[in-house]
Structure formats: C-alpha cells, structure tokens
N, C-alpha and C positions, 0 to 999 in steps of 0.2 A: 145134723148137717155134715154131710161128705166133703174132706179138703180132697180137694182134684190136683191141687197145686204140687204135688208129688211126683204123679205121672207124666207132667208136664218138663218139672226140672228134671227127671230120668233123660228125657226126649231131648234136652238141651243140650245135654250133660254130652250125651250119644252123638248128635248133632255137632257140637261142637270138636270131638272127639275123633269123627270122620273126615271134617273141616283141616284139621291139624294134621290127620295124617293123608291126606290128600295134599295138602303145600307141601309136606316134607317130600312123600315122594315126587312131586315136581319139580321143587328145585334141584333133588340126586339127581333126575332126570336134566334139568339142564344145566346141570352141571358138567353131566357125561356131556352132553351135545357143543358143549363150551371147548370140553379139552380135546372131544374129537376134531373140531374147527381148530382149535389152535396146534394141534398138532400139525392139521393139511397148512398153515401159514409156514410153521417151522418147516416144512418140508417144500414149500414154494418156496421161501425164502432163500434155501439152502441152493436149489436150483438158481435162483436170480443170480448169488452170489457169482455162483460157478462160469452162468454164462457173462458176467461182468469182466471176471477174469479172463473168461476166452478171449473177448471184446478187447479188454488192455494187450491181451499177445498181439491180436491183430495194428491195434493204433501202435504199436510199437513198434512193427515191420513196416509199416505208410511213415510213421516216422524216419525209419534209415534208409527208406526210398525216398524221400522228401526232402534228406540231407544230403545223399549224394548225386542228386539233380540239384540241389541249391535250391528248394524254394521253401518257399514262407513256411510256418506251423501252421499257420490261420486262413482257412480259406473259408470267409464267411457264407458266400455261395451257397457251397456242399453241408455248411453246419444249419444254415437253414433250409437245406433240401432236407437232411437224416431228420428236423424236426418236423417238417410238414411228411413226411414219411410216416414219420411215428400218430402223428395225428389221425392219418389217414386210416393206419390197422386199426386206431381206438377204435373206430365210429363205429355206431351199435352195443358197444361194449361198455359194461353198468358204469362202471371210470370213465366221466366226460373227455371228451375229446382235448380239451383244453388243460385238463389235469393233466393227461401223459404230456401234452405239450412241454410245461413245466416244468417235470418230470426230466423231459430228455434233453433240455433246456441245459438245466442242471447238469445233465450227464456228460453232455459234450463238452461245456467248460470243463469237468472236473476233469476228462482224458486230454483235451486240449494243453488244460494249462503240465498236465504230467508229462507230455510229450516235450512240451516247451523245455519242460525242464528236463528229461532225458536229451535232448536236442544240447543243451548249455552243458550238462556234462560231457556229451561227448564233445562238443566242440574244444572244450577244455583240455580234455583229456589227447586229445589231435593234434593240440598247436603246445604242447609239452614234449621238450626232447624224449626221445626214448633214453633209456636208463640203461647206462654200460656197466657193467659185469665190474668190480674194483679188484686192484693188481694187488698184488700181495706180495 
C-alpha cells in the first residue's frame, strides 16, 4: 500500500507558506498606506495650526477695535452666528454637522476668553502711569 499522506503535507506545507507571505506582504502594504494617511494628517494638521494663528491675528485687531469703541468681548449673537456658519460648510462633509458644531464651539470660547484676556492686559497696562526717565 502507497502512503499519499506525503504529497499531501508537501501541499500544506506550500499552502501555508503562500498564506504567510501573502499576510506579510499586506500588512508592509498597509503599513505603507498607514504612513502615507498619516503623513497627509501631519500635513493637514500643520495647515489648521497656521490658519488658527491667522484667526488669533484677526480676534486680536476686533479685539483693539472692540476696546477703543468700549464694547463688551462677548457678543453672543455673532459667536453663535460663526457657529451656525460652521455648521452650515460641514453639511455633506463625512464629519457630521454637529461635530464641527462642537468643534467651533470650542474654538470661539478658546479666542474669546484670549481676547478677554488681551483686553485685561491692556486695560492694565492704560490705567498705569507711564514711566519717567530717573534724574541722576
């Protein structure tokens, strides 16, 4: 009698052997596809940053417009108009509508309360004599 059982575990062996490097190369493979995505975030990101910053230049000049008219920091109005604003560009866009909501939610307290706070420096810094030259 013929053992077959040989040609069989050959098959397995081969099989399994294909198996292993078929996963391998797909994980290198999304591995690559991992760091290609992560790189386009680092590079969105960097942009956000940038325009965040521009955004502060801006609340920063409404701020010394704000001061030397005398009015409030806080015009809740306008910070839930720039929210329903933001809402609005989300729509259709994979980030629900209500997530940017949050989002700029977030955003405008955090330039809000920084204005506040540039607003309290300067006022500080306004209602302090100026500083005279000392005699010698």
């Amino acid at each position: 009698m013929v053992d077959h059982r040989v040609p069989e575990m050959k098959t397995t062996r081969l099989v399994l052997a294909v198996m292993t490097f078929l996963v391998h190369n797909t994980n290198a493979g999304t591995q690559e596809q991992l760091e290609a995505c992560r790189q386009q975030i680092d590079s969105l990101d960097q942009r956000i940053v940038e325009l965040l910053q521009e955004r502060a230049q801006v609340v920063e000049k409404v701020g010394e417009i704000k001061r030397q008219a005398h009015l409030p920091v806080t015009v809740p109005s306008r910070e839930q108009q720039v929210i329903a604003k933001a809402q609005e560009l989300a729509k259709g866009g994979p980030l629900p509508a209500e997530a940017v909501g949050r989002i700029y939610q977030k955003l405008v307290e955090e330039m809000r309360d920084w204005e506040a706070k540039l607003n309290a420096t300067a006022s500080q810094s306004s209602s302090q004599p100026a500083a005279t030259g000392s005699s010698k």
